[in-house]
C-alpha positions as CSV (number, residue, x, y, z in Angstrom):
1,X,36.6,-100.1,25.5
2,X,35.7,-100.2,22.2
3,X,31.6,-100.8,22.3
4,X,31.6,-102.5,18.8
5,X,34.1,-105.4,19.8
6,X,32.5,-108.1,21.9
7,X,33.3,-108.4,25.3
8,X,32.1,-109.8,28.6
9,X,31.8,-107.4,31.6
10,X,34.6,-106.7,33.7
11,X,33.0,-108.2,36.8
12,X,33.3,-111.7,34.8
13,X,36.5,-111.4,33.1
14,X,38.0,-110.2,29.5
15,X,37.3,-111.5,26.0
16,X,39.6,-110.8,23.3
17,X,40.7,-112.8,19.3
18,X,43.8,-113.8,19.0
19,X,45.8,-113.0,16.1
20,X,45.6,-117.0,15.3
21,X,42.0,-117.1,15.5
22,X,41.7,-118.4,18.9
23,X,39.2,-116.4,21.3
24,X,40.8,-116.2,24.9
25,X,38.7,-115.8,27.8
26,X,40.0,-115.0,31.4
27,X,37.7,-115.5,34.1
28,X,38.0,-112.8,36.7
29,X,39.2,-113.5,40.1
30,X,37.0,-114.9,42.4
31,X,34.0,-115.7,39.6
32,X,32.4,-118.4,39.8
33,X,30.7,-119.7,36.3
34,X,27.1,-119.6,37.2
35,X,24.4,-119.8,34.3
36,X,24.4,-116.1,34.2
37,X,28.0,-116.2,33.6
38,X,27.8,-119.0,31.2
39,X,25.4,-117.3,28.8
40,X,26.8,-114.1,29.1
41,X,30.2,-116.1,27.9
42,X,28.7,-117.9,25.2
43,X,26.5,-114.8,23.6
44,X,30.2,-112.3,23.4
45,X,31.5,-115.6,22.0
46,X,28.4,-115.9,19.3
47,X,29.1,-111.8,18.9
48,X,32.3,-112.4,18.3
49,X,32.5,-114.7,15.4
50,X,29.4,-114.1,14.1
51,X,28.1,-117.5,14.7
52,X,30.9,-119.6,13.7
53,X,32.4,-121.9,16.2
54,X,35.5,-121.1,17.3
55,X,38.7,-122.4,19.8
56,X,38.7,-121.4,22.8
57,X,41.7,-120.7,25.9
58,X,40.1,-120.1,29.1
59,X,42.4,-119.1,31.7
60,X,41.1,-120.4,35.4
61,X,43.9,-119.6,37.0
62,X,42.0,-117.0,39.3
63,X,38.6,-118.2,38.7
64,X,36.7,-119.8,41.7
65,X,35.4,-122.4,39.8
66,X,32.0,-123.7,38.3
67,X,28.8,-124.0,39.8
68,X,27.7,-127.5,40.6
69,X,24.5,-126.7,38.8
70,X,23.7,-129.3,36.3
71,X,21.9,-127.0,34.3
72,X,25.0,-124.9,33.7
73,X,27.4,-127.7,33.2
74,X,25.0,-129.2,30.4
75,X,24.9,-125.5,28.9
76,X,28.2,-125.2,28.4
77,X,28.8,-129.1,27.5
78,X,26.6,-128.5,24.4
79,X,26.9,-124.7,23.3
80,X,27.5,-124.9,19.5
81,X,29.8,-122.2,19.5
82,X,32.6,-123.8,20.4
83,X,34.8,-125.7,18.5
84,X,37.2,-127.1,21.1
85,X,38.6,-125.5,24.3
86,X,41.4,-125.4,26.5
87,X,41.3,-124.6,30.0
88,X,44.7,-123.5,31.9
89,X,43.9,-123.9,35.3
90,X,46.2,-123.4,38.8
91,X,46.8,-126.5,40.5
92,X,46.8,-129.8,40.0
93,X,43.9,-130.2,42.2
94,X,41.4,-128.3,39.9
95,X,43.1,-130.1,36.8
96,X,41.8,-133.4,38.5
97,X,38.3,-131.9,39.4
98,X,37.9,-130.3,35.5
99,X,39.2,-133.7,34.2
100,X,36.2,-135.4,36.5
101,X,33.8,-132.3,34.9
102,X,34.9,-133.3,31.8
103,X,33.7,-137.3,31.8
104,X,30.3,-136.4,33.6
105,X,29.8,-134.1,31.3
106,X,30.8,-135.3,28.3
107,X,31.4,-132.0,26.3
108,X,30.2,-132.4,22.2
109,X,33.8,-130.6,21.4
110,X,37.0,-131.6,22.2
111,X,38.6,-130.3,25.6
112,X,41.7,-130.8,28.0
113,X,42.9,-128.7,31.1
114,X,47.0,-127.7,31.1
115,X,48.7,-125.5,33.6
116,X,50.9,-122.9,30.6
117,X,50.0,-121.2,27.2
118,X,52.4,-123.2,24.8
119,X,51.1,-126.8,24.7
120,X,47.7,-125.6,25.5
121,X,47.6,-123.3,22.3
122,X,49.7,-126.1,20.6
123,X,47.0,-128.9,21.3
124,X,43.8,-126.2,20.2
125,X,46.1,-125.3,16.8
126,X,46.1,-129.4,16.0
127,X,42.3,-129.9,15.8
C-alpha cells in the first residue's frame, strides 16, 4: 500500500479516487460503522481531498450496518466533507431501513441508497 495515499485500515474497508472524482468507500464485511469507524472514514476522506468536499459511493453490500448511536448518526449527518453520497446497499430491506436513517437524520448533503454502480454514479455525477 502506498503510505502517502489515504486510506482507511483494512479491518474497516478500502478507500480509493475515482478517475471521475468520486471517492469510493467499501465497508468491509461484517463492520459495523461505529464512531470510531465514522471518524476514521471522514479523516482519510479530509486526507484525501485535502479538505474539499467531495462525492461519495459507499458500497454496504457486506457491511453490517450502522450503529444505532445517535452520536454517530449526527456525525456523519453533518461532516463537511461530503458533498453528496450514495450508498449501494444489498437488499431491499436495508434500502428501506437507510431510507428511514435518512429522514431522522436529515443529512446537510444530498443522499439516496441503490442496489448497482450505474444509476448510483449517474445520480452523484448530476449534483
Amino acid at each position: 500500500m502506498d503510505v502517502n495515499r489515504p486510506s482507511i485500515s483494512a479491518r474497516i474497508g478500502t478507500l480509493q479516487m475515482g478517475e471521475d472524482g468520486i471517492a469510493r468507500i467499501t465497508i468491509a464485511e461484517g463492520v459495523v460503522v461505529t464512531m470510531e469507524v465514522a471518524r476514521e472514514i471522514i479523516a482519510a476522506l479530509e486526507k484525501l481531498n485535502a479538505g474539499t468536499p467531495l462525492l461519495i459511493l459507499y458500497y454496504f453490500r457486506n457491511s453490517t450496518g450502522f450503529t444505532s448511536e445517535r452520536e454517530t448518526r449526527q456525525y456523519l449527518a453533518e461532516a463537511t466533507i461530503i458533498k453528496g453520497a450514495a450508498m449501494i446497499v444489498r437488499s431491499e430491506v436495508h434500502k428501506m431501513l437507510g431510507n428511514f436513517w435518512i429522514r431522522i437524520n436529515k443529512p446537510r448533503y444530498p443522499i439516496r441508497l441503490f442496489a448497482t454502480d450505474k444509476p448510483a454514479l449517474e445520480w452523484l455525477k448530476s449534483l
